[in-house]
N, CA, C and O of each residue as an XYZ file, in Angstrom:
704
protein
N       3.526     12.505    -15.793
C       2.460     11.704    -15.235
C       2.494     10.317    -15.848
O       2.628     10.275    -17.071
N       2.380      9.045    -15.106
C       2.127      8.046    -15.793
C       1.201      7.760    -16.405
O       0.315      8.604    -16.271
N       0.916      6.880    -17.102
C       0.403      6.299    -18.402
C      -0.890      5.592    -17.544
O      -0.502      4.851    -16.642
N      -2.117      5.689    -17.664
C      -2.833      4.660    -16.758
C      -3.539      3.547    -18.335
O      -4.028      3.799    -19.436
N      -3.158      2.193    -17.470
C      -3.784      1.445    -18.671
C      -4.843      1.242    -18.999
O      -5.498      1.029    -17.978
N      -5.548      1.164    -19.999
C      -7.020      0.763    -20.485
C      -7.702     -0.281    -19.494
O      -6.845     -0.740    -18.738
N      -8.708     -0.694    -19.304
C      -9.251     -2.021    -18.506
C      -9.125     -3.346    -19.411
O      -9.411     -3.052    -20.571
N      -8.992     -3.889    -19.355
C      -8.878     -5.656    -20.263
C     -10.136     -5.482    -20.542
O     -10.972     -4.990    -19.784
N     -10.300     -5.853    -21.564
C     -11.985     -6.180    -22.486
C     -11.889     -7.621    -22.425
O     -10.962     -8.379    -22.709
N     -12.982     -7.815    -22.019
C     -13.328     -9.540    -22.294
C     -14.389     -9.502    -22.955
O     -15.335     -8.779    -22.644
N     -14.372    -10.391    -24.107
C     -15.698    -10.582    -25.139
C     -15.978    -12.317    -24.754
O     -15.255    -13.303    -24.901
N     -17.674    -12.112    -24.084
C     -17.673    -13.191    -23.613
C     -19.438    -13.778    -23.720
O     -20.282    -12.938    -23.409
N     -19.788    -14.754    -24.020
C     -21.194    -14.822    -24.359
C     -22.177    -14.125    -23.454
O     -21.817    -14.111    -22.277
N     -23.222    -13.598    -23.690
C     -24.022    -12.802    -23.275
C     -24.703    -14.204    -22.091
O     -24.713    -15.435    -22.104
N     -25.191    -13.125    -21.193
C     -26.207    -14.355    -20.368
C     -27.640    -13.446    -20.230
O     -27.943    -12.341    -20.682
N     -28.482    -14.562    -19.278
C     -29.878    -13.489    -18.850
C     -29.312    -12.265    -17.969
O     -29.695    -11.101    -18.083
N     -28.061    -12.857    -16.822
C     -27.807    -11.904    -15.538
C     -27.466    -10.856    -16.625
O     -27.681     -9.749    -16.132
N     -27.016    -10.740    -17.920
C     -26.434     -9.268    -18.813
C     -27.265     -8.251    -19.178
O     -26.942     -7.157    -19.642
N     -28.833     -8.858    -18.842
C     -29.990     -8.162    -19.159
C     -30.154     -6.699    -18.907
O     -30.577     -5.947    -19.785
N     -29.786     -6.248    -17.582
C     -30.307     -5.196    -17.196
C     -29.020     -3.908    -18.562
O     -29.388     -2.929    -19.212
N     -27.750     -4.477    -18.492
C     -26.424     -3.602    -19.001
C     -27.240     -3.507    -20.382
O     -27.761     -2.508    -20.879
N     -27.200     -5.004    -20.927
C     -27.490     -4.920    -22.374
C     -28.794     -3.881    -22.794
O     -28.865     -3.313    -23.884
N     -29.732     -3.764    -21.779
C     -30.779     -3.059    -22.522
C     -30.914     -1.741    -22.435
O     -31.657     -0.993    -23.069
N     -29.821     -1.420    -21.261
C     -29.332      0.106    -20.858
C     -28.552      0.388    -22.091
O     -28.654      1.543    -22.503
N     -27.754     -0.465    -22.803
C     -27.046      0.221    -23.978
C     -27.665      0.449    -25.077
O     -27.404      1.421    -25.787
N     -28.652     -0.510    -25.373
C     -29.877     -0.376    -26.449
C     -30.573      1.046    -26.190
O     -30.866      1.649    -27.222
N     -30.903      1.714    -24.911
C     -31.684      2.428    -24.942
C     -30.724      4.084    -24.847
O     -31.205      5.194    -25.071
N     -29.386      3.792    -24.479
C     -28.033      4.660    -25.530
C     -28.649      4.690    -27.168
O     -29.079      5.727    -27.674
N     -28.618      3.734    -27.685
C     -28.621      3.964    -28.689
C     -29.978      4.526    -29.570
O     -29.916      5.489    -30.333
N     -31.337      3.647    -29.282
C     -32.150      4.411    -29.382
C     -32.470      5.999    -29.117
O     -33.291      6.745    -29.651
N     -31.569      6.210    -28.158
C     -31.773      7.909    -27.575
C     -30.573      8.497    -28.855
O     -30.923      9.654    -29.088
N     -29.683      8.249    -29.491
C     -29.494      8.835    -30.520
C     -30.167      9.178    -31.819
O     -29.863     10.118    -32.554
N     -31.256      8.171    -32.034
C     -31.840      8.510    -32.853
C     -31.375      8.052    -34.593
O     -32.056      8.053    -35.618
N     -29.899      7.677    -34.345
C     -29.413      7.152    -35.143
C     -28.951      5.770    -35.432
O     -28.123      5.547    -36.315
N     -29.544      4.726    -34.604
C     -29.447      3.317    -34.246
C     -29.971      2.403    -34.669
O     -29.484      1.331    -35.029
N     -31.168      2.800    -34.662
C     -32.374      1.749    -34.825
C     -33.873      2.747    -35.275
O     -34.069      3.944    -35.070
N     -34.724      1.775    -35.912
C     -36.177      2.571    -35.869
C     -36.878      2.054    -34.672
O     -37.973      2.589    -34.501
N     -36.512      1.064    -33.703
C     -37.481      0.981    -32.462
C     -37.124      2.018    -31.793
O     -36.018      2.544    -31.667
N     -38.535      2.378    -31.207
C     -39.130      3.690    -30.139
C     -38.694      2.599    -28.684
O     -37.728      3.094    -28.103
N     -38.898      2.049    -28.401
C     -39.015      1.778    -27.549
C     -37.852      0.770    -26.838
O     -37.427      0.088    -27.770
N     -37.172      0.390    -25.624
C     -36.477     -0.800    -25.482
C     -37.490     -1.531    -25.302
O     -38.538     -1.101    -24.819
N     -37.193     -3.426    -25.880
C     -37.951     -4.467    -25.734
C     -37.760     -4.386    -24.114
O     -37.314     -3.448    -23.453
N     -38.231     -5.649    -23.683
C     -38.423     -6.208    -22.598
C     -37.469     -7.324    -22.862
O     -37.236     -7.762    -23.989
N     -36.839     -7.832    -21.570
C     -35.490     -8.899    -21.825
C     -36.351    -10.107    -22.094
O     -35.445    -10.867    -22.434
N     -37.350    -10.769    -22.180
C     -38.358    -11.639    -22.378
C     -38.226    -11.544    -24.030
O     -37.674    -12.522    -24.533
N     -38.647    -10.524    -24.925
C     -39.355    -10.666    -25.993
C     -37.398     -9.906    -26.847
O     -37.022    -10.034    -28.012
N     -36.801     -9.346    -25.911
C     -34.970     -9.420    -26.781
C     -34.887    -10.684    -27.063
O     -34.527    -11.256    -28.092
N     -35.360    -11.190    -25.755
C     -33.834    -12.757    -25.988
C     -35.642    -13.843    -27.155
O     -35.410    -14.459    -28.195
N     -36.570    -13.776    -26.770
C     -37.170    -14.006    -28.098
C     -36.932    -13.961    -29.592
O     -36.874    -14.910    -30.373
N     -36.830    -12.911    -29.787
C     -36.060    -12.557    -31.227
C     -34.861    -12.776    -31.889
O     -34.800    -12.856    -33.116
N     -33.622    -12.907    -30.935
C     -32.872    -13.281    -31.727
C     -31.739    -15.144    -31.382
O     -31.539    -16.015    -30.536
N     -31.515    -14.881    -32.231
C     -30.340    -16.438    -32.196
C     -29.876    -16.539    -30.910
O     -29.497    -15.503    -30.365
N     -29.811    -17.996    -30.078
C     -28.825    -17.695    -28.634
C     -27.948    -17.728    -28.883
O     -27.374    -17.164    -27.951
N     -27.065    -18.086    -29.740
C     -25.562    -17.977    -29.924
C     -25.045    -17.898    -31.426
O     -25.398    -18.897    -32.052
N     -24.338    -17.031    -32.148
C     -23.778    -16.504    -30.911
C     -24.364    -15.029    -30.473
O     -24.955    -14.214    -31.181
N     -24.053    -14.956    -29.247
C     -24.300    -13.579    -29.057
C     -23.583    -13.681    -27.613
O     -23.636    -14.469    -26.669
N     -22.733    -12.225    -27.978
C     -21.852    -11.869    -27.328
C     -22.199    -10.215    -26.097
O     -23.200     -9.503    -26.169
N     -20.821    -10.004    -24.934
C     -20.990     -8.923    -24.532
C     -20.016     -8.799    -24.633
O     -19.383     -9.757    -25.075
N     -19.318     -7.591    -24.298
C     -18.105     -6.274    -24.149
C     -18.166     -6.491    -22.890
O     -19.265     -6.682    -22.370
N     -16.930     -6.507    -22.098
C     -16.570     -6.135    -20.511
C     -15.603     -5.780    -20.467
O     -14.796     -6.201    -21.295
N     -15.155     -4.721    -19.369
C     -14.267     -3.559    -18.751
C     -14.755     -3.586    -17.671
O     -15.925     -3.619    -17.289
N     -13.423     -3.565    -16.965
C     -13.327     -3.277    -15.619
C     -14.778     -3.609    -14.851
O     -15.251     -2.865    -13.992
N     -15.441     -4.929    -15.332
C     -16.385     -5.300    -14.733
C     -17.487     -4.942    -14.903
O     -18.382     -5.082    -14.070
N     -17.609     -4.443    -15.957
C     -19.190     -3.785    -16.445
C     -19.312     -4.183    -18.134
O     -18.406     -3.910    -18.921
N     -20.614     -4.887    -18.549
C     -20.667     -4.716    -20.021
C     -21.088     -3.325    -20.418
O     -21.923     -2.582    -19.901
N     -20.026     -3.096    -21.832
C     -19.655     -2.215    -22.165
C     -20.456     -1.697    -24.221
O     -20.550     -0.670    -24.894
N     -20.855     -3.328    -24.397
C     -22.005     -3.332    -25.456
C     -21.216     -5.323    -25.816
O     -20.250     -6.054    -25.596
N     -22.662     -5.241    -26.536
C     -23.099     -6.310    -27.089
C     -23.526     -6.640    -28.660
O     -23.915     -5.816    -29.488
N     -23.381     -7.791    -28.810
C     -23.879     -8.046    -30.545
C     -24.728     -9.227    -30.655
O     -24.460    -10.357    -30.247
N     -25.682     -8.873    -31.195
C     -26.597    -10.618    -31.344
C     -27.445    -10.785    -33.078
O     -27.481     -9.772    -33.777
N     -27.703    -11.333    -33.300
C     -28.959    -11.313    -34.310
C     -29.844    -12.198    -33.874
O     -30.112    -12.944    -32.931
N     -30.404    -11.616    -35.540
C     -32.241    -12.200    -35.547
C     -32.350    -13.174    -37.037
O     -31.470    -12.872    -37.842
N     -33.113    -14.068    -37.410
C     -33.131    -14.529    -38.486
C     -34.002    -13.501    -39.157
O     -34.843    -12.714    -38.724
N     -33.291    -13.895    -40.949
C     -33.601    -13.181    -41.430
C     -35.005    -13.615    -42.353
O     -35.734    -12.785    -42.897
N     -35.176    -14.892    -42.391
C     -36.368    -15.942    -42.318
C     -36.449    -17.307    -41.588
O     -35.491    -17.976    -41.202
N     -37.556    -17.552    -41.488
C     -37.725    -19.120    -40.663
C     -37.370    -20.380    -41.646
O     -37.259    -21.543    -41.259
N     -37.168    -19.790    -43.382
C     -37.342    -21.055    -44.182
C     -35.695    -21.514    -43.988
O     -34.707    -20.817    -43.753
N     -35.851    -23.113    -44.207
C     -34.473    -23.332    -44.309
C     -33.824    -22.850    -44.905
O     -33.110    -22.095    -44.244
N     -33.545    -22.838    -46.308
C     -32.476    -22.112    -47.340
C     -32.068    -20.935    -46.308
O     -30.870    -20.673    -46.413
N     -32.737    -20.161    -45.348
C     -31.699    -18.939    -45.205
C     -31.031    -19.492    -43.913
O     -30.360    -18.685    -43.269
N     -31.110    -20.483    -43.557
C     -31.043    -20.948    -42.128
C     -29.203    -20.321    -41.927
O     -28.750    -20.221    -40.786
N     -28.451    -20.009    -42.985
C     -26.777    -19.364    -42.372
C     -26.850    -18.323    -42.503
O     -25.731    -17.815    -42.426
N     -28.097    -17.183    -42.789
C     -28.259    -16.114    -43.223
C     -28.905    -15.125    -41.708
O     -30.077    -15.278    -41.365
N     -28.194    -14.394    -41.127
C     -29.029    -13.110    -40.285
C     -28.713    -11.922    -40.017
O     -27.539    -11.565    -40.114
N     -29.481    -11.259    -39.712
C     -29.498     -9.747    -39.136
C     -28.959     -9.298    -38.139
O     -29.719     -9.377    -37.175
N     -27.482     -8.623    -37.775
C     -27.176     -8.876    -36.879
C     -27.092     -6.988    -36.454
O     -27.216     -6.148    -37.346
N     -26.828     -6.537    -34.730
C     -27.041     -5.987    -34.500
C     -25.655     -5.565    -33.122
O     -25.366     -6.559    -32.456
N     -25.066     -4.572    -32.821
C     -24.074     -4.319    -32.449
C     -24.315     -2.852    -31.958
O     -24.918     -1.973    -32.574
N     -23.532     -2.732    -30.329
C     -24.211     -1.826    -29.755
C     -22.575     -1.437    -28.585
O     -21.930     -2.251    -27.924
N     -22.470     -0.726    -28.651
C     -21.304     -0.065    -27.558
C     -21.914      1.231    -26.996
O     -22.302      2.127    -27.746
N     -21.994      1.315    -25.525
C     -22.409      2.129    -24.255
C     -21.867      3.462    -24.881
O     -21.039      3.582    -25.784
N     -22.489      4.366    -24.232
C     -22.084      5.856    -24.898
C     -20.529      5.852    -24.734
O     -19.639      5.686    -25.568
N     -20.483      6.150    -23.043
C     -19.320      5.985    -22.297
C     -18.467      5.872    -23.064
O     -17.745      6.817    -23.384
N     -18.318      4.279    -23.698
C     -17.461      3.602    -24.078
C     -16.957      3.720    -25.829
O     -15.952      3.112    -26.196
N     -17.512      4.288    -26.491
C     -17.570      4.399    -27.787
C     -15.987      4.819    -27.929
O     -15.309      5.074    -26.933
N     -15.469      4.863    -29.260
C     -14.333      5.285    -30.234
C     -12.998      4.568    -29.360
O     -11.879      4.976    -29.669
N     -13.079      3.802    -28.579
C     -12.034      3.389    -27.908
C     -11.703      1.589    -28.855
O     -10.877      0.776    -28.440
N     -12.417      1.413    -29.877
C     -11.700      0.241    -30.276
C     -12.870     -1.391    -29.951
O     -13.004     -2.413    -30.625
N     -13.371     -1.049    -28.926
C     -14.783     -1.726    -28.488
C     -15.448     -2.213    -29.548
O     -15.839     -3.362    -29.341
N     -15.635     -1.926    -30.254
C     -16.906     -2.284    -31.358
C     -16.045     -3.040    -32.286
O     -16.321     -4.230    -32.440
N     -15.419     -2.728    -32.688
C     -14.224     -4.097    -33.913
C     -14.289     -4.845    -32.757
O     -15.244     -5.617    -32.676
N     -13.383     -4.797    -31.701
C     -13.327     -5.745    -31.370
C     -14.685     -6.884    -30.809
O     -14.255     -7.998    -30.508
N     -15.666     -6.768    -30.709
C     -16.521     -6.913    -30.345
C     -17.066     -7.799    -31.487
O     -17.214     -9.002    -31.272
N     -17.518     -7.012    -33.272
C     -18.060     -7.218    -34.124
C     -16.955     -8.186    -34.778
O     -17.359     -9.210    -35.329
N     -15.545     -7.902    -34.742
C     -14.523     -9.017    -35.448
C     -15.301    -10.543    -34.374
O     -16.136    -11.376    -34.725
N     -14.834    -10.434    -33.512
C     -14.993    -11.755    -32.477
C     -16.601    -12.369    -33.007
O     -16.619    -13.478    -33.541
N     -17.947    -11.581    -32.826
C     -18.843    -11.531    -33.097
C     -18.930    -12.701    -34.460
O     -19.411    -13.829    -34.353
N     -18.434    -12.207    -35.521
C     -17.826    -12.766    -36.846
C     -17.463    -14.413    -36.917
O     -17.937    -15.448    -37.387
N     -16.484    -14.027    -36.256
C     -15.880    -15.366    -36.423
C     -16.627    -16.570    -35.824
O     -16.796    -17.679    -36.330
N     -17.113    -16.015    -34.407
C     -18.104    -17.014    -33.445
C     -19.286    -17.642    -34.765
O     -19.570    -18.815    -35.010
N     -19.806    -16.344    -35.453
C     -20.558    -16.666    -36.470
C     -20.442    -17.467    -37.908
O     -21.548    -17.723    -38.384
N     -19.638    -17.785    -38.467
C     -18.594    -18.547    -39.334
C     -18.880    -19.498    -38.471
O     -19.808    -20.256    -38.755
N     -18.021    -19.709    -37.000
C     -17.769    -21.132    -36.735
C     -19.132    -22.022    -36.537
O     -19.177    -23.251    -36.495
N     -20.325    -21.032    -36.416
C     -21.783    -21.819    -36.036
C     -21.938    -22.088    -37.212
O     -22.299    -23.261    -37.302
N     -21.819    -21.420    -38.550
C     -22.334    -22.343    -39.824
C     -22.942    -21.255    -40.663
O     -23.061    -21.357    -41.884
N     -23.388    -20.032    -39.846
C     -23.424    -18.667    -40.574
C     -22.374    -18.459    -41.626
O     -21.146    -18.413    -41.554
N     -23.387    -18.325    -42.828
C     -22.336    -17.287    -44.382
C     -22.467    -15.983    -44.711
O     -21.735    -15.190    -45.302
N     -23.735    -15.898    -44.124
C     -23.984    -14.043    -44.737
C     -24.713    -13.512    -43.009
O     -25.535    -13.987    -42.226
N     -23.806    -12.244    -43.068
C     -24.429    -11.493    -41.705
C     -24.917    -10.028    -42.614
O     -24.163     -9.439    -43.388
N     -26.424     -9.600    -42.292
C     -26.167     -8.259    -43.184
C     -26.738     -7.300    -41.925
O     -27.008     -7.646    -40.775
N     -26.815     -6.153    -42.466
C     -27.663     -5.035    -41.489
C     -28.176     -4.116    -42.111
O     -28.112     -4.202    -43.338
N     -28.644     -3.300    -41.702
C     -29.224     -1.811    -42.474
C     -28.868     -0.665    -41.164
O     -29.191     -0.638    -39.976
N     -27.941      0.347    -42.144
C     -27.537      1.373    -40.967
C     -28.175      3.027    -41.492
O     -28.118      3.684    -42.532
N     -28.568      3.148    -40.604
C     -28.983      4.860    -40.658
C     -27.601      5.793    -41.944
O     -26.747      6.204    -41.159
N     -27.323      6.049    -42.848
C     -26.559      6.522    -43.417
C     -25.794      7.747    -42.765
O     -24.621      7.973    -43.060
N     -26.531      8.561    -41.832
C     -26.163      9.368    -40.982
C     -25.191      8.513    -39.693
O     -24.339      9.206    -39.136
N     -25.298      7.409    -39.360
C     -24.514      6.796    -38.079
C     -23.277      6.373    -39.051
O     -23.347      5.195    -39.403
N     -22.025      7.180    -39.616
C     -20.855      7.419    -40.211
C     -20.213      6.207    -39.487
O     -19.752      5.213    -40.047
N     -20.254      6.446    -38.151
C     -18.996      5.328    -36.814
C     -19.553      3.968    -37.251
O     -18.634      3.210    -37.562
N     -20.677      3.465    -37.362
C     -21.501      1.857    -37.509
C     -20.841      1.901    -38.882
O     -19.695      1.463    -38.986
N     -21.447      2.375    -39.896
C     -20.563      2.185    -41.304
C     -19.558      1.747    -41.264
O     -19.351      0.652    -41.786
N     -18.319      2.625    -40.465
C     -16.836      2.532    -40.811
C     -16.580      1.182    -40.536
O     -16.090      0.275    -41.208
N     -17.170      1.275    -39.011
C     -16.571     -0.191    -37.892
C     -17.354     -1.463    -38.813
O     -16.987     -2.611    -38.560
N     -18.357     -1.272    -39.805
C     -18.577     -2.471    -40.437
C     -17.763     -2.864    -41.539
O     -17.364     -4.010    -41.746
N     -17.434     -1.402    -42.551
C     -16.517     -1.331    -43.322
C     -15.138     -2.373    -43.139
O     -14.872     -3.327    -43.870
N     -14.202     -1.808    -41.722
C     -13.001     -1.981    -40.867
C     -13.352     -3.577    -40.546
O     -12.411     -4.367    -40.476
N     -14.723     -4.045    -40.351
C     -14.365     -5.592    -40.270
C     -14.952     -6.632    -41.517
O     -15.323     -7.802    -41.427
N     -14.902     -5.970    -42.392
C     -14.775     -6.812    -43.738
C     -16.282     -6.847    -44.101
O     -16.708     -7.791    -44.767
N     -17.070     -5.896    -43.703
C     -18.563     -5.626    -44.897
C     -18.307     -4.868    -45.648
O     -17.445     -3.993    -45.570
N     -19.310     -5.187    -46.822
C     -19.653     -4.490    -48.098
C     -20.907     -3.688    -48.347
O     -21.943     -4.312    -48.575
N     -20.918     -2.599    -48.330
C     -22.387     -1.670    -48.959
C     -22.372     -2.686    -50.038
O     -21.401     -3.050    -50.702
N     -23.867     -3.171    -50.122
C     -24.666     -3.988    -51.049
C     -25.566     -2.603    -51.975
O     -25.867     -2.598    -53.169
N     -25.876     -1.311    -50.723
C     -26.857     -0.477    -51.572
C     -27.221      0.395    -50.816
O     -26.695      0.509    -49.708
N     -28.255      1.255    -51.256
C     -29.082      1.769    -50.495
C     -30.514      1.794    -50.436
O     -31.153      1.948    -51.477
N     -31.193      1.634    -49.127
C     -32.459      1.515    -49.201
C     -33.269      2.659    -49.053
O     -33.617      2.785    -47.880
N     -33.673      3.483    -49.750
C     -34.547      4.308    -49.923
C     -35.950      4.257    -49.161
O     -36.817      3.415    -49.397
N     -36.060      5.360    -48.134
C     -37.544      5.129    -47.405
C     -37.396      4.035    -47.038
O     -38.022      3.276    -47.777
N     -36.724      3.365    -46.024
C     -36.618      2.546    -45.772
C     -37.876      1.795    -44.352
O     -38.449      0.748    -44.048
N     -37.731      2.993    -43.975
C     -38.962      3.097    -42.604
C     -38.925      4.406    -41.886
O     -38.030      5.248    -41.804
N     -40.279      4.352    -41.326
C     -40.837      6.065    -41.303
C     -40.104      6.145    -39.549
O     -39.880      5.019    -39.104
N     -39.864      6.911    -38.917
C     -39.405      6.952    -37.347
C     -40.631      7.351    -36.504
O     -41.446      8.248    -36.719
N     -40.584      6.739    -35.806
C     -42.049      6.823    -34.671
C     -41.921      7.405    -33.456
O     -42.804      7.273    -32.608
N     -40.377      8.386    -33.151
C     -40.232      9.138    -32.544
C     -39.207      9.813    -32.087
O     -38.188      9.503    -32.703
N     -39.011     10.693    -31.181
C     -37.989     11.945    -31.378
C     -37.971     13.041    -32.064
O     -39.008     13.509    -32.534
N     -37.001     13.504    -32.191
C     -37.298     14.845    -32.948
C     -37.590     14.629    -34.293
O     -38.240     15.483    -34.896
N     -37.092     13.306    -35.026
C     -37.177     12.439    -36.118
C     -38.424     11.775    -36.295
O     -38.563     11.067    -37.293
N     -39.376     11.903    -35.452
C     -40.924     10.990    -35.605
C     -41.636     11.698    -36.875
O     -41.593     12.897    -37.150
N     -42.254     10.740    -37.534
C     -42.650     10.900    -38.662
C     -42.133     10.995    -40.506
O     -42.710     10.911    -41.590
N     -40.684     11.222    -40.002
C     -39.364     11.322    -41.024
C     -39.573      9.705    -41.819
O     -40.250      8.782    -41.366
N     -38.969      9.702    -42.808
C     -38.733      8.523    -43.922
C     -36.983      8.469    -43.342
O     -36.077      9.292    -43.213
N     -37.106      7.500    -43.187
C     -35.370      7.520    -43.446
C     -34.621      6.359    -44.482
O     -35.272      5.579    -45.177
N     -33.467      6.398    -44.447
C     -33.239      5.789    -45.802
C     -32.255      4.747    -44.388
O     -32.119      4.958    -43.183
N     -31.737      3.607    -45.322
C     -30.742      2.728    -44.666
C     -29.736      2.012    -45.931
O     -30.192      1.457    -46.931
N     -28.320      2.174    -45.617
C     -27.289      1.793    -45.780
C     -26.935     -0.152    -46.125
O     -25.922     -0.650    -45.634
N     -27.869     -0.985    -46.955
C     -27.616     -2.140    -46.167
C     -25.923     -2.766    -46.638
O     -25.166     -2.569    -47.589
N     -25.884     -3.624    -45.340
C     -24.114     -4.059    -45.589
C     -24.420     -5.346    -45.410
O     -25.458     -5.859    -44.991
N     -23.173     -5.930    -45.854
C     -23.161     -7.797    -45.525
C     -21.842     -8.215    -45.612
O     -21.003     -7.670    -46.330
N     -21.641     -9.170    -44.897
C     -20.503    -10.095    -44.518
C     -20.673    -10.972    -44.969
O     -21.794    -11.466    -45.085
N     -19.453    -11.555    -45.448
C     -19.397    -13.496    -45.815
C     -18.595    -14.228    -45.378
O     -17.475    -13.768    -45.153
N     -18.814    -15.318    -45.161
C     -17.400    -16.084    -44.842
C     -16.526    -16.014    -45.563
O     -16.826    -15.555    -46.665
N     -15.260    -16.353    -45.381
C     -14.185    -16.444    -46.122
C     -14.519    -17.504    -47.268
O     -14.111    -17.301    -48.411
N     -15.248    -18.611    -46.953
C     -14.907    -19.560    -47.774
C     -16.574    -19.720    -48.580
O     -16.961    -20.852    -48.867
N     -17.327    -18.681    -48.844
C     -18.279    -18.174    -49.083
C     -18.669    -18.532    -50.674
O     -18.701    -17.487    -51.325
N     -18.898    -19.418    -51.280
C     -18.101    -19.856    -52.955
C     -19.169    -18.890    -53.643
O     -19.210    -19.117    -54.853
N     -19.970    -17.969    -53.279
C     -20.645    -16.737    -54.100
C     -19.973    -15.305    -53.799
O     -20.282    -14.237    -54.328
N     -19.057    -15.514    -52.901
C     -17.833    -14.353    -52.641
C     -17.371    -13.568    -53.852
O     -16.492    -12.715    -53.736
């Protein structure tokens, strides 16, 4: 049997028309339970509120976004102004196929070139795949956060959970 090829991934800035994909994958991930502590998907109004417009990126295959990466600041004061929270998301579908490096590397660099030095996150210690793929593109476990926040729903509502936090630097980062 022949070989059928993968679809071309294009990593390409997110728009409003990405709204409906992007929040269908958010709410993938929330339904694991292992993603995030929001219960709920935002509204594309109060997403694109929260975080940075650029960069922020999508995943595409064969004509469909396939996940996305954006952040949020991590304060309003200047001093952190190269500093944020960033957040990375691949469709069920689509998972373990390579998507997410590629996605979070590109993600990276877009971020470097805006003037960003530190990207960090906090991951469920149980979501092993987010770890690795942060690991695989050059983060560092800084620690662990203990009780980090209580879950407000699922089979997990009411639970403490702990979080993993990681961080990235630029290359040319002189506290590296």
């Amino acid at each position: 049997m022949p070989e059928t090829a993968a679809p071309v991934v294009l990593i390409r800035d997110m728009t409003e028309a990405d709204a409906p994909a992007v929040l269908a994958i958010y709410a993938d991930g929330i339904a694991t339970g292992h993603a995030t502590f929001e219960a709920e998907v935002p509204t594309w109004e109060r997403f694109d509120a929260s975080r940075h417009k650029a960069p922020r990126l999508v995943a595409e295959a064969g004509g469909r976004v396939v996940g996305w990466a954006a952040f949020s600041p991590v304060s309003s004061r200047p001093a952190y102004s190269g500093v944020a929270d960033h957040s990375v998301y691949v469709a069920a579908a689509a998972r373990g196929q390579g998507l997410g490096h590629l996605l979070l590397s590109t993600f990276l660099e877009d971020a470097a070139a805006a003037g960003f030095w530190m990207i960090e996150s906090r991951i469920f210690p149980e979501n092993r795949a987010s770890i690795a793929l942060h690991l695989a593109c050059g983060f560092r476990v800084v620690g662990r956060r203990k009780r980090m926040g209580r879950m407000g729903y699922g089979p997990m509502a009411g639970q403490w959970r702990d979080c993993v936090l990681v961080e990235w630097r630029r290359d040319d980062d002189p506290q590296d």
